[in-house]
NUKOLLO-657507 format. One record per atom (N, C-alpha, C): residue in one letter; x negated, y, z negated; atom name. Coordinates in pm, 1 decimal, decimal comma. Atoms other than C-alpha are relative to their C-alpha. Layout:
N
 residu        x        y        z atome
      A        X        Y        Z    CA
...
***
This chain:
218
 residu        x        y        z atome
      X   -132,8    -63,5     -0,7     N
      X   5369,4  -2943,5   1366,3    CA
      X    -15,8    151,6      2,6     C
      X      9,0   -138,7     36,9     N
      X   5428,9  -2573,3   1461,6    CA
      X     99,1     71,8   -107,4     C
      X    -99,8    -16,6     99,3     N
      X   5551,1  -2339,9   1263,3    CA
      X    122,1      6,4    -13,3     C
      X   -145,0    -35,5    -60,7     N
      X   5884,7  -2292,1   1446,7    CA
      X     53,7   -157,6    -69,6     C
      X    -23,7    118,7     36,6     N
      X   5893,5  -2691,9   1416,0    CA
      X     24,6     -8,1   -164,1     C
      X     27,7    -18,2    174,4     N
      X   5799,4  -2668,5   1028,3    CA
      X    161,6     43,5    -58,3     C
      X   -116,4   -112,8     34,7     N
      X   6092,6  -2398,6    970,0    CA
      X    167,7    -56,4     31,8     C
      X   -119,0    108,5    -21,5     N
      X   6337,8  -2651,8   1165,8    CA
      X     58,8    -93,1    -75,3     C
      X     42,2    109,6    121,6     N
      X   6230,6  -2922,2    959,1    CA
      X     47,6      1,3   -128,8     C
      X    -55,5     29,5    145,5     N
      X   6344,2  -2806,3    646,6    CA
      X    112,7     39,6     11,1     C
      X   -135,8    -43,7      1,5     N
      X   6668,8  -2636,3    783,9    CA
      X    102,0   -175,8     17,6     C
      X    -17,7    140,9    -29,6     N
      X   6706,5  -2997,0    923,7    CA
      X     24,0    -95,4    -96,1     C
      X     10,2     51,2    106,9     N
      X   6633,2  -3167,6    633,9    CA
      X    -10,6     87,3   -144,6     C
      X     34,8    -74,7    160,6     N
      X   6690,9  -3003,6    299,4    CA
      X    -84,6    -49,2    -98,6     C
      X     56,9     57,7     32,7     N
      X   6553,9  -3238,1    134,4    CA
      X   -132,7     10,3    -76,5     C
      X    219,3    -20,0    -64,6     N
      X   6185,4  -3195,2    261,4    CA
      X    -10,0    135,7     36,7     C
      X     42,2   -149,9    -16,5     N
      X   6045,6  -2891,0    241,0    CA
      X   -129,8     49,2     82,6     C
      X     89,6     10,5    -95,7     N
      X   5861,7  -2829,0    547,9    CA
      X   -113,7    126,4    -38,3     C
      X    109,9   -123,9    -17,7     N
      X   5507,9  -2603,4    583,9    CA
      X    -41,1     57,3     65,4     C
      X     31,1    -34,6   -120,9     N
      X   5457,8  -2351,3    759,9    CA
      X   -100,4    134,1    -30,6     C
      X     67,6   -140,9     35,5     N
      X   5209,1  -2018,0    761,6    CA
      X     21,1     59,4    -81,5     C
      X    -27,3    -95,4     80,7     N
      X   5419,1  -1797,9    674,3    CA
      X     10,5    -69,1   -160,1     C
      X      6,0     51,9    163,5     N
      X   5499,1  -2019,8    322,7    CA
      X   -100,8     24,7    -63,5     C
      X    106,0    -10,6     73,9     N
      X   5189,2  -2003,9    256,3    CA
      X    -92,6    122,7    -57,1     C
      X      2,9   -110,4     51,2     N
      X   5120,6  -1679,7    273,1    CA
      X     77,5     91,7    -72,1     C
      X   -130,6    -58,5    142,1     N
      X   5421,6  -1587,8     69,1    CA
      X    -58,0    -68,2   -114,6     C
      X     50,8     49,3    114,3     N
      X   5253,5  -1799,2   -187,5    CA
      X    -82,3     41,0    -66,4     C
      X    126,3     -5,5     71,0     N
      X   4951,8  -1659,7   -219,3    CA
      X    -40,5    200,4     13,5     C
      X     12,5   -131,0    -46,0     N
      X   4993,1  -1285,5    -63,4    CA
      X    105,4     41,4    -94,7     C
      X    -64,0    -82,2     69,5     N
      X   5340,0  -1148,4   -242,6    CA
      X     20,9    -26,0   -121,2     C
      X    -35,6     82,4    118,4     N
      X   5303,0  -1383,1   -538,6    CA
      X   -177,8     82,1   -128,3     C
      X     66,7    -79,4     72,4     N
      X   4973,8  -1134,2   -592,8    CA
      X   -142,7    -82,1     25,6     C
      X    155,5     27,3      6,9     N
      X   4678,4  -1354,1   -497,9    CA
      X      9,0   -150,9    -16,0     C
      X     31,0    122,4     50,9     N
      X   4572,0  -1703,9   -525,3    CA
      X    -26,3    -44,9   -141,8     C
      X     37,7    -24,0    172,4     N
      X   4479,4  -1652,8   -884,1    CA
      X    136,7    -18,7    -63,2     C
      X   -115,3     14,8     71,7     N
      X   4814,9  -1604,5   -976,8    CA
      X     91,0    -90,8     21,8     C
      X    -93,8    154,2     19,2     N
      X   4977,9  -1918,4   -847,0    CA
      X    -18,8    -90,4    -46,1     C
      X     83,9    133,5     82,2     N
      X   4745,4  -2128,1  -1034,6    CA
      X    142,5     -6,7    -88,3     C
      X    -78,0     25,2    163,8     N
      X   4946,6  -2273,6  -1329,6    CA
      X    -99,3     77,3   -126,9     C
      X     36,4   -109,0    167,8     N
      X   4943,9  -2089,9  -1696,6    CA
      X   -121,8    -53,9    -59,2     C
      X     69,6     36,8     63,5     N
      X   4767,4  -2344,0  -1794,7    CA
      X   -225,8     63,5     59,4     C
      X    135,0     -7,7    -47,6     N
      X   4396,1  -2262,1  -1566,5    CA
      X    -28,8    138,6    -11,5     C
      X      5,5   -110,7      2,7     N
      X   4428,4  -1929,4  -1633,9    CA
      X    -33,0    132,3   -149,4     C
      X     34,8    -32,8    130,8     N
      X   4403,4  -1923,0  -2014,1    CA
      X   -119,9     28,4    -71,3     C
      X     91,2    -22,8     56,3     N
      X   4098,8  -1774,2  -2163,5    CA
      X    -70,0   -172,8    -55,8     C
      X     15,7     69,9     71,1     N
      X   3903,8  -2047,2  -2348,7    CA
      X    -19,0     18,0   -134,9     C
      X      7,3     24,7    161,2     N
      X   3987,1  -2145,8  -2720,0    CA
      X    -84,5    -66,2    -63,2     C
      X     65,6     89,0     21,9     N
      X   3765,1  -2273,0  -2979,0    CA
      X    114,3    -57,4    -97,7     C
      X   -145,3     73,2    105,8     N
      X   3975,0  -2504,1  -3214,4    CA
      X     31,1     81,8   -114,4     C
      X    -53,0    -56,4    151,5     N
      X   3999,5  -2257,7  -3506,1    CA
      X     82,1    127,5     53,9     C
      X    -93,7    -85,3    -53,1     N
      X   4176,7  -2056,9  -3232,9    CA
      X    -71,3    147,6     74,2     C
      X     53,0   -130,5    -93,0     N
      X   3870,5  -1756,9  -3181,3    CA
      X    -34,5    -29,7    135,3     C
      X     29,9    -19,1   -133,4     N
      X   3769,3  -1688,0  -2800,0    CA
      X   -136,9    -46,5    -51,2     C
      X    131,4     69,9    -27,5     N
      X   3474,6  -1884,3  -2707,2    CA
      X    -99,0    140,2     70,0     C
      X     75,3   -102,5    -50,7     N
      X   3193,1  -1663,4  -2589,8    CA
      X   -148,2    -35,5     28,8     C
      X    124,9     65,3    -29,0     N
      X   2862,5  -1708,7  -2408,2    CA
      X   -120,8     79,1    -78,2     C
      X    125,2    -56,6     89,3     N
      X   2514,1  -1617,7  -2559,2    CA
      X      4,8    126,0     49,5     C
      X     31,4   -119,6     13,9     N
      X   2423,4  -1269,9  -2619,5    CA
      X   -127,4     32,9     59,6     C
      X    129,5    -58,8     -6,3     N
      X   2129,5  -1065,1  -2534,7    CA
      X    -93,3    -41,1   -131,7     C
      X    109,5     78,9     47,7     N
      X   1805,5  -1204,0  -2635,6    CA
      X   -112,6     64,2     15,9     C
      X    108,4    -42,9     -0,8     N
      X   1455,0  -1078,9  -2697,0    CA
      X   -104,3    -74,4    137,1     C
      X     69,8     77,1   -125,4     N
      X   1232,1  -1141,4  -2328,7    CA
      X   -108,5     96,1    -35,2     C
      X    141,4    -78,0    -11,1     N
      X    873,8  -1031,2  -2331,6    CA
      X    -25,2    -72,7    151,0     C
      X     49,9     17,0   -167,8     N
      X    766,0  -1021,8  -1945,3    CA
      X   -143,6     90,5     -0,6     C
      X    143,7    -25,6     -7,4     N
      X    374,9   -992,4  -1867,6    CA
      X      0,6     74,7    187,1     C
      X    -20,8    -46,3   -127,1     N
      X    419,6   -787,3  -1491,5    CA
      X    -95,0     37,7     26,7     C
      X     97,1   -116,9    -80,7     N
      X    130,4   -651,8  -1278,0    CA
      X   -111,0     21,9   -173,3     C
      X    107,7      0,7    123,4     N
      X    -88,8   -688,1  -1639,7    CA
      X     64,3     78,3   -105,4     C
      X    -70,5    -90,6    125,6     N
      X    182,9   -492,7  -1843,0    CA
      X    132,4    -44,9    -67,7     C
      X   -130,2    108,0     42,8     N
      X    414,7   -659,5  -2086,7    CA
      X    101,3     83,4    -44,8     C
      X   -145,2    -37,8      8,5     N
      X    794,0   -544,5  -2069,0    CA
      X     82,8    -71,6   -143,5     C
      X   -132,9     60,8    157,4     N
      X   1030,2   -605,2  -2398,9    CA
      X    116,0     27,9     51,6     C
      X   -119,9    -26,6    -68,6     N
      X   1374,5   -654,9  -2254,9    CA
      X     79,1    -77,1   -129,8     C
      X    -96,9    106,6    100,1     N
      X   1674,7   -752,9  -2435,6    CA
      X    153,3    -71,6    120,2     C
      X    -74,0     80,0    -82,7     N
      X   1900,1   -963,5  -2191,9    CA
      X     45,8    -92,5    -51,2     C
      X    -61,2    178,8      3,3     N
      X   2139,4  -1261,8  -2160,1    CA
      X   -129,9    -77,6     36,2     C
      X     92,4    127,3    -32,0     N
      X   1945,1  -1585,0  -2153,1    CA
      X      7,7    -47,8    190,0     C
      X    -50,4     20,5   -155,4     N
      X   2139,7  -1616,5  -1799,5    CA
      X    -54,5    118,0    119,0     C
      X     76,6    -92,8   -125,4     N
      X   1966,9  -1293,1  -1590,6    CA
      X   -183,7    -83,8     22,4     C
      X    116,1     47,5    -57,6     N
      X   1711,3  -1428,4  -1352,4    CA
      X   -110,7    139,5     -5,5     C
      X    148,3    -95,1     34,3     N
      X   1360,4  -1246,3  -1327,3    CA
      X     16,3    104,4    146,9     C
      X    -51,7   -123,1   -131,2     N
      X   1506,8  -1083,0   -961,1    CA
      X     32,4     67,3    -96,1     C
      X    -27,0   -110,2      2,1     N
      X   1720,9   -920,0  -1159,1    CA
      X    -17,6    101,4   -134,8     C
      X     79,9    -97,0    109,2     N
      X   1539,1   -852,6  -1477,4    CA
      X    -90,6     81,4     87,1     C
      X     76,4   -101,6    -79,5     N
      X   1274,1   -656,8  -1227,3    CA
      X     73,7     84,8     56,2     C
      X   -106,5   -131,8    -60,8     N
      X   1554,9   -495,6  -1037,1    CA
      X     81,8     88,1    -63,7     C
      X    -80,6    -80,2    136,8     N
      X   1771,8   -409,3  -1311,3    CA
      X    -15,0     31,9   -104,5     C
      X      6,8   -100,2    128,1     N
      X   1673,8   -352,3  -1599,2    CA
      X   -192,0     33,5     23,0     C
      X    116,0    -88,8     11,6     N
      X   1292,3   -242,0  -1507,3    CA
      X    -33,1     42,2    120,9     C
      X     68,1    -99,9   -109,1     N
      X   1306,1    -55,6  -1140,3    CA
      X   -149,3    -14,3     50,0     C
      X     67,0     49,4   -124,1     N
      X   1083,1   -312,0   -988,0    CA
      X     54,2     -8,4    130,6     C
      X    -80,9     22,5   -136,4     N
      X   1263,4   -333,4   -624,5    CA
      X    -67,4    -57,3    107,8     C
      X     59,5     85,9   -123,4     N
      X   1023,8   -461,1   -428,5    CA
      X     42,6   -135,5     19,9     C
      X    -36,3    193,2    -60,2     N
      X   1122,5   -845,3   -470,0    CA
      X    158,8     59,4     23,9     C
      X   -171,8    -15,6      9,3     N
      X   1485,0   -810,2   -291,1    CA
      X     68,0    -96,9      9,3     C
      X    -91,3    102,4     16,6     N
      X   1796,0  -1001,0   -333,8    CA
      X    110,4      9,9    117,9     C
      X    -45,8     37,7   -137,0     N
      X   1892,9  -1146,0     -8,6    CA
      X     89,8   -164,4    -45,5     C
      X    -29,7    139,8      1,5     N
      X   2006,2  -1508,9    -28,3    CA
      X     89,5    -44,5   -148,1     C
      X     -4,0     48,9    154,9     N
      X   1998,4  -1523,7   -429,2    CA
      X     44,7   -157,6    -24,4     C
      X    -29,5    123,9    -29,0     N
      X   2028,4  -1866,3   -309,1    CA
      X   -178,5    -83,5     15,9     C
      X    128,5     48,9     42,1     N
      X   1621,0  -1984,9   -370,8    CA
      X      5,5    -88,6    172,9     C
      X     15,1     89,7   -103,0     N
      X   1593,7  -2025,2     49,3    CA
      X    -59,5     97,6    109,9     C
      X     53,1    -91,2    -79,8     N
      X   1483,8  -1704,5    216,5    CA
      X   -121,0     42,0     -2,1     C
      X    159,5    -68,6     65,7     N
      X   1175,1  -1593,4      8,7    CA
      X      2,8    113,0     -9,8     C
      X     -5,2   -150,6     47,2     N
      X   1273,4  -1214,7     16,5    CA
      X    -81,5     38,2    -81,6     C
      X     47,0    -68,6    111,2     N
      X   1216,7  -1222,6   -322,7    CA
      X   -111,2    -54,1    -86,4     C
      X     71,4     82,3     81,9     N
      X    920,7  -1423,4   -384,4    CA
      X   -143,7    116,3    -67,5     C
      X    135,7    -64,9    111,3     N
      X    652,2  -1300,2   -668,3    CA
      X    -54,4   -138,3    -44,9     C
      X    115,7     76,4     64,8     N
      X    354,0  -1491,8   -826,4    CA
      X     53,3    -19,7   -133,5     C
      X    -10,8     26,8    155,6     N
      X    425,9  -1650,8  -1146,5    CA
      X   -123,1    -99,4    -54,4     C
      X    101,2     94,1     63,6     N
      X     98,9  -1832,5  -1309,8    CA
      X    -64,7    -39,0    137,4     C
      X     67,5     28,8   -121,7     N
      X    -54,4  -1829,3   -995,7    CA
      X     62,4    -84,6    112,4     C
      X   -111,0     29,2    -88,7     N
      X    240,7  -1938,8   -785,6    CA
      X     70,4     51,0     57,3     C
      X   -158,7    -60,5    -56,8     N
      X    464,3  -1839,4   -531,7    CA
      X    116,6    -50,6    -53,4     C
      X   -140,5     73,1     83,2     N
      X    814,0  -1876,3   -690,3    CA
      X    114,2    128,8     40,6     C
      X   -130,9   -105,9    -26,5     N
      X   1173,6  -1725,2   -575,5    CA
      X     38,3     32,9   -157,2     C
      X     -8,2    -52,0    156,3     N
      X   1211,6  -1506,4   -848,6    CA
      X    178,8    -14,4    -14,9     C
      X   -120,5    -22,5     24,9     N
      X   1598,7  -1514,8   -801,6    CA
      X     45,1   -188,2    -86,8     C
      X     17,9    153,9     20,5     N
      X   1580,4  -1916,6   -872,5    CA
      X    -69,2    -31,0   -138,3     C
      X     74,5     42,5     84,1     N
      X   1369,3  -1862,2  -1181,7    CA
      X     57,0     54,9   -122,1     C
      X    -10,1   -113,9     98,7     N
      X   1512,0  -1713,6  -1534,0    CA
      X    -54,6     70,2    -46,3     C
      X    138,8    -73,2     59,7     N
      X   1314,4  -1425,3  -1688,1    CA
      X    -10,9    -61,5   -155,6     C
      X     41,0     53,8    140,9     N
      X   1334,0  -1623,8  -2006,3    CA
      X    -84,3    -90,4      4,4     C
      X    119,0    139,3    -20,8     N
      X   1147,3  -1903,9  -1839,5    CA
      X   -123,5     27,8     18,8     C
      X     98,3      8,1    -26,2     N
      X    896,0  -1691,8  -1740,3    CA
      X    -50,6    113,7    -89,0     C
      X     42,6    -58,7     92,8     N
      X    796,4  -1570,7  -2049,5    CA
      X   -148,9    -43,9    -14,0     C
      X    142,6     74,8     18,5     N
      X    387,7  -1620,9  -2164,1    CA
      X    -57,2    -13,8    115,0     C
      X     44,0     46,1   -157,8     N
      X    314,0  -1630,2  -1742,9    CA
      X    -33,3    178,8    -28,4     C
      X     52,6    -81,7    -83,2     N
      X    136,6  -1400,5  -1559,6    CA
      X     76,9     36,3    106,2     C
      X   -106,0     34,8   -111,1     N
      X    379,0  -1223,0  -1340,9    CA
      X    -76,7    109,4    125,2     C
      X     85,0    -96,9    -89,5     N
      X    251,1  -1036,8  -1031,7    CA
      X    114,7     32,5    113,9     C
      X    -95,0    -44,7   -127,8     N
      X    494,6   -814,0   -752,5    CA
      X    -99,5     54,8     33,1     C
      X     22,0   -119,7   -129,5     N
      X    454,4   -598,5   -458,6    CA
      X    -67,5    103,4    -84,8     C
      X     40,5   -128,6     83,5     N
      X    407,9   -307,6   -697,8    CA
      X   -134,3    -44,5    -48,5     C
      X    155,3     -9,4     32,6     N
      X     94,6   -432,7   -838,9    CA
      X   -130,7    -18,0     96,4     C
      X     72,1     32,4    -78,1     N
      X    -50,6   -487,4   -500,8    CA
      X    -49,5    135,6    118,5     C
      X     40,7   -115,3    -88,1     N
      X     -7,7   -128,1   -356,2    CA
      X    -44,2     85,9   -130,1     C
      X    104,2   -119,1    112,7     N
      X   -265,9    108,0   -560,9    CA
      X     38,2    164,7     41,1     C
      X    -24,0   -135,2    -32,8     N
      X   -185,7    467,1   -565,9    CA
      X   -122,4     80,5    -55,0     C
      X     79,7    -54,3     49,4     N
      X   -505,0    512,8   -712,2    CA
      X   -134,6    -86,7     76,9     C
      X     92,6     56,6    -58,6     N
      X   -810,9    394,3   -508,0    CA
      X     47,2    -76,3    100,7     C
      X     -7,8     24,5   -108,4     N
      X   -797,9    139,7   -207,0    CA
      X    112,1   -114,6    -69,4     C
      X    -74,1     57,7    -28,1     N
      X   -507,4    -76,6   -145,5    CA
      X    -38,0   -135,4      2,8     C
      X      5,2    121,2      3,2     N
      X   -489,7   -456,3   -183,0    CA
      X    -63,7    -58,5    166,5     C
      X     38,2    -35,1   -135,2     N
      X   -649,8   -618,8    152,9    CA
      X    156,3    -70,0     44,5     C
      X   -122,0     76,2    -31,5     N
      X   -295,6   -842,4    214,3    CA
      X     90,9    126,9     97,5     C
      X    -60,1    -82,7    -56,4     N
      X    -45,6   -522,5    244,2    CA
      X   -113,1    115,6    140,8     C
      X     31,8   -103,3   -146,7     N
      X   -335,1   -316,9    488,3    CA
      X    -39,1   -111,9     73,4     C
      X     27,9     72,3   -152,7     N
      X   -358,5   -610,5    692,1    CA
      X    131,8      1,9     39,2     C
      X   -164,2    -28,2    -25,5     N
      X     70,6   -604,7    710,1    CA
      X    -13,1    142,2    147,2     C
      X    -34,2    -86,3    -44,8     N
      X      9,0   -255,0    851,4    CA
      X    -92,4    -15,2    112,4     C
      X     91,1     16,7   -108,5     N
      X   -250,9   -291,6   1053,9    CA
      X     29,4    -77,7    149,5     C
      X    -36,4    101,9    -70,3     N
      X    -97,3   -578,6   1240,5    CA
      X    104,3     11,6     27,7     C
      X   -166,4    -59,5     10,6     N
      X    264,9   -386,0   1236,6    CA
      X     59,7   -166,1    -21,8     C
      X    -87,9    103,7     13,9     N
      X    373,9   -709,7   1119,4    CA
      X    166,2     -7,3    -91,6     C
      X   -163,5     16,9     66,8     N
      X    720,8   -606,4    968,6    CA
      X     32,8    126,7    120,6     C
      X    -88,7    -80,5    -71,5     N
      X    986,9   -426,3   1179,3    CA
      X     62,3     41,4    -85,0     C
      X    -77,6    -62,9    155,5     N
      X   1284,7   -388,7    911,1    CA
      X    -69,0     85,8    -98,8     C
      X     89,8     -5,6    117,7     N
      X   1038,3   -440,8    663,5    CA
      X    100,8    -38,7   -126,4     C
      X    -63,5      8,1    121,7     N
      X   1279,6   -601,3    428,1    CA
      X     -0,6   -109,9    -65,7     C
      X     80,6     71,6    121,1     N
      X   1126,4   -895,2    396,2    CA
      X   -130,5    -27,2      2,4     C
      X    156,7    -31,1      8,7     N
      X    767,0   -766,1    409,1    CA
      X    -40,9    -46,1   -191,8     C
      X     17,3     18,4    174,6     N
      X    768,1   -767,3     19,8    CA
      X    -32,4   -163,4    -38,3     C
      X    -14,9    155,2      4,4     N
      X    833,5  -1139,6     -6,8    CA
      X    -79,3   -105,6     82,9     C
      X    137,0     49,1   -123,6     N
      X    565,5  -1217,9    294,1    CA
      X   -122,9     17,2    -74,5     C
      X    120,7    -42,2     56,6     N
      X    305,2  -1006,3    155,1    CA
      X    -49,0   -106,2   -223,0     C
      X    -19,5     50,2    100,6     N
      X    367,6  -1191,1   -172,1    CA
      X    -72,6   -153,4      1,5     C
      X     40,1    117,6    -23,1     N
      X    337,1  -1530,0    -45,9    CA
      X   -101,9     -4,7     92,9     C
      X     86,3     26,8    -98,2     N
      X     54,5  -1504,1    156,8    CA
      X    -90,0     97,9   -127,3     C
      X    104,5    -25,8     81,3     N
      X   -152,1  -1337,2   -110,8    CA
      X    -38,1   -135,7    -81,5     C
      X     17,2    136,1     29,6     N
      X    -56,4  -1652,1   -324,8    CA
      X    -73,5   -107,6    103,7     C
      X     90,8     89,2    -65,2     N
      X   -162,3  -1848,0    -56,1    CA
      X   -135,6    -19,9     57,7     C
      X    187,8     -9,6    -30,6     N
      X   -500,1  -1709,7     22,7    CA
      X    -64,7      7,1   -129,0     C
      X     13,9     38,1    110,0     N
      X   -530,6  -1716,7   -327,7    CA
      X   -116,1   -135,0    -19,3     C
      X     20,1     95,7     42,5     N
      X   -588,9  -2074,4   -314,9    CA
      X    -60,3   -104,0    144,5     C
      X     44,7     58,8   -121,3     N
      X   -690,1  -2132,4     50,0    CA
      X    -45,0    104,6     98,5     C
      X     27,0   -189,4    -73,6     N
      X   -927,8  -1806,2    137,2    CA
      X    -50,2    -19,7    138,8     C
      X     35,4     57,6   -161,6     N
      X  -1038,8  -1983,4    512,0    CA
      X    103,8    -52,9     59,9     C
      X    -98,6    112,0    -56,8     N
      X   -752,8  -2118,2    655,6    CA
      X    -12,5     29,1    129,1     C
      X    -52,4     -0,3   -144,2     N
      X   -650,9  -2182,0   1018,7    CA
      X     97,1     64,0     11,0     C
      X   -113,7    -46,7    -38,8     N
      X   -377,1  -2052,6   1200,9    CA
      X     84,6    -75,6    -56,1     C
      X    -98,3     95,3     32,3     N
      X   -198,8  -2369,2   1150,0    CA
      X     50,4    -22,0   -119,0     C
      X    -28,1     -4,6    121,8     N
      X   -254,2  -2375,6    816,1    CA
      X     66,4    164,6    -85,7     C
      X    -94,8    -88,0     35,1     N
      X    -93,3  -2012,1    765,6    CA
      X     89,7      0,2     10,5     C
      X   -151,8     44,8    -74,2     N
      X    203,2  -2121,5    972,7    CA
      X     43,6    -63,9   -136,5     C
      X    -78,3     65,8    131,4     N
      X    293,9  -2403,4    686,7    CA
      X     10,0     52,7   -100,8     C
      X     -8,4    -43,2    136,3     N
      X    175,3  -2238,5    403,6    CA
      X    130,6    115,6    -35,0     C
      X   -110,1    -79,6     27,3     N
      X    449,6  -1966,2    483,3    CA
      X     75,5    -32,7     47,4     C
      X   -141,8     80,7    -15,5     N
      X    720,0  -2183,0    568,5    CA
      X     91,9     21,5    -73,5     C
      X    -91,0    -40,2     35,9     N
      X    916,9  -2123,4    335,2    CA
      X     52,3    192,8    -35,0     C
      X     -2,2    -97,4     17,3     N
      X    945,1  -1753,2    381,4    CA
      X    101,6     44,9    115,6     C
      X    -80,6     -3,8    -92,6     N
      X   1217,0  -1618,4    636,6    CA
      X    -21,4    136,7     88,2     C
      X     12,7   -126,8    -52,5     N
      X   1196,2  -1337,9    886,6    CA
      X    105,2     66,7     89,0     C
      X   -100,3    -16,7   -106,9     N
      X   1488,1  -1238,6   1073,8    CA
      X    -30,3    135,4    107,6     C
      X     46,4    -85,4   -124,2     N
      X   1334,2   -981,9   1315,5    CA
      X    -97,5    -80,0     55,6     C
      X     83,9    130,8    -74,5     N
      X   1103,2  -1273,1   1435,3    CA
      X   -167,3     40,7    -14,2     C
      X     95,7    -23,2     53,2     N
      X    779,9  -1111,5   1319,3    CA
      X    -78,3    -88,2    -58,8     C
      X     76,9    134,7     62,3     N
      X    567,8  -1459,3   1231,3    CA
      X   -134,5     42,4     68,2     C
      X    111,4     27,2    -86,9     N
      X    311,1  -1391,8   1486,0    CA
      X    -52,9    102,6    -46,4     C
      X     59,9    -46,3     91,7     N
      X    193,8  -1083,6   1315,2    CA
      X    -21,1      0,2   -138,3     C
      X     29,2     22,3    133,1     N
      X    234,7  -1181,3    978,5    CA
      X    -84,5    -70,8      5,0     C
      X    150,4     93,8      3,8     N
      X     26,3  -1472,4   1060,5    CA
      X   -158,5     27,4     20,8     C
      X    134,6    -84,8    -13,5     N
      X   -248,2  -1248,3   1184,9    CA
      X    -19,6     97,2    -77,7     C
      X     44,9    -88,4    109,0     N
      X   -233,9  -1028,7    891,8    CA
      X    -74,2   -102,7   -159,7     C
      X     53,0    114,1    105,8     N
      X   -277,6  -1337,0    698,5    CA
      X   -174,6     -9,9     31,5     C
      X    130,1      9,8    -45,8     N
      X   -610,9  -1400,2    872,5    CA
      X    -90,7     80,5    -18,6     C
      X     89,6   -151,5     -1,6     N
      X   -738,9  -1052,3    872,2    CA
      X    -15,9      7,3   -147,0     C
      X    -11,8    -50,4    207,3     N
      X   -675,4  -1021,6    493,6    CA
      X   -117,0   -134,1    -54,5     C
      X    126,3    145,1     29,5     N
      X   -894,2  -1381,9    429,3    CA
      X   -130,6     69,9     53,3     C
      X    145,9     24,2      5,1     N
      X  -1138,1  -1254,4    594,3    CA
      X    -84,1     87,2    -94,7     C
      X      1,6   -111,9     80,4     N
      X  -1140,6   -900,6    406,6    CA
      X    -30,4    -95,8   -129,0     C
      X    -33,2     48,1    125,0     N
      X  -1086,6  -1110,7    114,6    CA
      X   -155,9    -65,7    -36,0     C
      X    113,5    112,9     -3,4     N
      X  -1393,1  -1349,3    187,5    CA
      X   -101,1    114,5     -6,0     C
      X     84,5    -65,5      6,2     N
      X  -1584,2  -1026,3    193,4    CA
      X    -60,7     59,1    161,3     C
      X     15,4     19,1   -140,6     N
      X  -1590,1  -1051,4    614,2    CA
      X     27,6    157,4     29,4     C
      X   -101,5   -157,5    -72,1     N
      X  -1469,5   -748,2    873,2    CA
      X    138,7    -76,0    123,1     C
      X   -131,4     11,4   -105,7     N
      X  -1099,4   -757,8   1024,6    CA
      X    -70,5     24,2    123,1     C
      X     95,9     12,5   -148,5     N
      X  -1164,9   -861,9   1386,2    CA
      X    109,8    138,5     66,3     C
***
């Protein structure tokens, strides 16, 4: 039914109260929002039965082990370890793209794991070993071999989710310092690239194993 039809419809029938666009956007546009046509009732704070406001947990004591240096934070139980690093300690390298645990942006090492840090709480990853980007570029002696094989191989364009590459592909040579091509391909599967940059990351992967193995980048 159009809306002309709709608008007929109820002149037609009083009755029945036809629908049309515009109604609806009178409902929800001059009435101030969708929020405000809810009923009174969905809109009421929550009570506890003795009548005070309910309230969620407070800030909590987090000890975080980072790059070999342990952080004392005081946070909600509810901030993930993205944004304990981003926010309250001016790590930035893992970024928050997705914050949906599907891009890898923001993946860091936890206990010798790749893990989306946005997916993980920093309360959970208390007593772990946590390792970013930042502990992998040295400002003091030579550089990790992972990030100078990145450059070497111009394998990031953006570069925005180099951080989250270089991350997971350290983890993964970690634990598989010879691999194949093929086997770099899967192992960083779950990592995303939207400038299409795979084919040098994958060859920075290689170059860095071999560095790693003690070899020379071909």
């Amino acid at each position: 039914m159009s809306k002309i039809d709709s608008e007929d419809h109820g002149k037609k029938h009083p009755g029945k109260k036809g629908f049309s666009r515009r109604s609806f956007l009178q409902g929800i546009g001059i009435s101030g929002g969708a929020v405000a046509s809810l009923p009174k009732g969905l809109l009421a704070e929550p009570q506890a039965e003795s009548g005070a406001r309910v309230m969620g947990p407070g800030p909590v004591p987090v000890s975080l082990r980072i790059n070999g240096k342990v952080h004392n934070l005081n946070i909600e139980p509810r901030v993930t370890l993205l944004d304990a690093l981003r926010n309250h300690l001016d790590l930035t390298g893992a970024k928050k793209v997705c914050d949906r645990s599907v891009c890898g942006t923001c993946t860091v090492i936890v206990a010798g794991h790749p893990v989306y840090a946005c997916g993980l709480l920093a309360i959970e990853a208390q007593g772990k070993d946590i390792q970013t980007i930042e502990g992998l570029l040295s400002t003091h002696g030579k550089a990790h071999p992972v990030p100078t094989a990145f450059v070497e191989n111009d394998a990031q364009q953006c570069g925005f989710c180099t951080p989250g590459f270089v991350m997971a592909v350290k983890a993964f040579l970690d634990k598989h310092p010879n691999p194949t091509m093929e086997q770099v391909k899967q192992g960083l599967g779950g990592n995303l690239c939207r400038c299409g940059t795979y084919i040098g990351v994958r060859q920075a992967a290689l170059d860095a194993a071999r560095e790693m193995r003690g070899g020379k980048r071909a």
